[in-house]
C-alpha distance (Angstrom), angle and dihedral (degrees) to the residues before:
residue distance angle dihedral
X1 . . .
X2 3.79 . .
X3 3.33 120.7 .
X4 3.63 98.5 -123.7
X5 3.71 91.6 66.5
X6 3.48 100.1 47.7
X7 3.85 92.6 56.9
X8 3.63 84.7 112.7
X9 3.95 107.3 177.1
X10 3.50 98.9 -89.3
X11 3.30 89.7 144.2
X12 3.70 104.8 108.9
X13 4.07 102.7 -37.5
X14 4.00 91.9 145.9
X15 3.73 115.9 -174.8
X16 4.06 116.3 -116.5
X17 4.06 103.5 -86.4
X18 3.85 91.9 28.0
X19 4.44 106.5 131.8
X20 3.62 107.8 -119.7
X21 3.88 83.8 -103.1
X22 3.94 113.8 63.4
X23 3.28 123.0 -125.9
X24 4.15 118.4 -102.7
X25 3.81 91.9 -101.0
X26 3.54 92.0 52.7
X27 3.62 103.8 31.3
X28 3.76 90.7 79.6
X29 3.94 84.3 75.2
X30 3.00 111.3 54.4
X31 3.86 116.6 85.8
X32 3.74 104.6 178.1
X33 3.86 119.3 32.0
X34 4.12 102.0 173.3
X35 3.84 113.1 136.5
X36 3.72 89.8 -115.6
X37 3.94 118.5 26.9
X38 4.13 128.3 172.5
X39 3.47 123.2 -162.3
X40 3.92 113.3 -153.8
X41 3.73 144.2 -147.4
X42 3.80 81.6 -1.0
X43 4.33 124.8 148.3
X44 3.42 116.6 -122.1
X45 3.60 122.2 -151.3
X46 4.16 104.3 -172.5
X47 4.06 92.9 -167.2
X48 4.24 91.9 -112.3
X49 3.71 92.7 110.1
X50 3.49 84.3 -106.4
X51 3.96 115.4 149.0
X52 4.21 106.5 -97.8
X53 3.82 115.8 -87.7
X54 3.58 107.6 -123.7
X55 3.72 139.6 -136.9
X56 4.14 91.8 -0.9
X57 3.70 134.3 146.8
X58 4.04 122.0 -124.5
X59 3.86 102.7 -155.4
X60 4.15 106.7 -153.0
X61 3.71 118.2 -163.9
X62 3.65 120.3 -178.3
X63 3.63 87.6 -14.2
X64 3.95 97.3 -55.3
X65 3.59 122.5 108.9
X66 3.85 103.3 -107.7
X67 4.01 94.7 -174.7
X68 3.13 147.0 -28.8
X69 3.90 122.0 -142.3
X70 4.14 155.2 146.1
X71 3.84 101.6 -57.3
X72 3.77 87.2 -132.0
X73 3.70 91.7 54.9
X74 3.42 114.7 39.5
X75 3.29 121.4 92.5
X76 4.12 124.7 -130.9
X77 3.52 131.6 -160.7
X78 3.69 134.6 -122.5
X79 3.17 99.2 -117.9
X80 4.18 97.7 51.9
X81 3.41 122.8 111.3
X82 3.74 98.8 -127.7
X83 4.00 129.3 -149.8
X84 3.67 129.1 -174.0
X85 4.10 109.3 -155.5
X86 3.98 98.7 170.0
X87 3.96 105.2 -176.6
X88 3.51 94.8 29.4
X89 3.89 133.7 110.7
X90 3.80 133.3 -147.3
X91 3.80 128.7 -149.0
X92 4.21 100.6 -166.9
X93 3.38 116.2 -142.7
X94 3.95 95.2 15.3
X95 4.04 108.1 111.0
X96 3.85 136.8 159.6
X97 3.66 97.0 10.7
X98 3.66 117.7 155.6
């Protein structure tokens, strides 16, 4: 499987009740772990069926998608770690999978 499609958000997707700092086992995963994080000029594949949304940016805020929009449009904050990942999809919600 190419590695542009298994890019998979595991970012910082944290579950509800995870501490701000993973655990060991899960630490491992997680790539980026800034309070607010976009990903850039990424495709997002929502799991509908729907065709991929190209060149968007997922906005992630305290490890929860905030939104997801047009990279030309949306709008990101100062204080966002930012990173571009041109080529690459996204599957929200979808971590750790093996």
């Amino acid at each position: 499987m190419p590695r542009q499609f298994i890019f998979a958000l595991l970012v910082t997707c944290l579950s509800d009740g995870m501490a701000a700092t993973p655990a060991p086992e899960v630490s491992k995963f997680v790539v980026v772990s800034a309070p607010r994080v976009a990903l850039r000029h990424v495709s997002v594949i929502d799991g509908t069926g729907a065709a991929p949304r190209t060149d968007q940016t997922v906005i992630l805020v305290d490890g929860r998608i905030a939104s997801i929009g047009p990279t030309t449009t949306t709008i990101v904050s100062a204080d966002t770690e930012v990173h571009d990942y041109p080529g690459y999809s996204v599957l929200p919600g979808l971590v750790g999978m093996t």
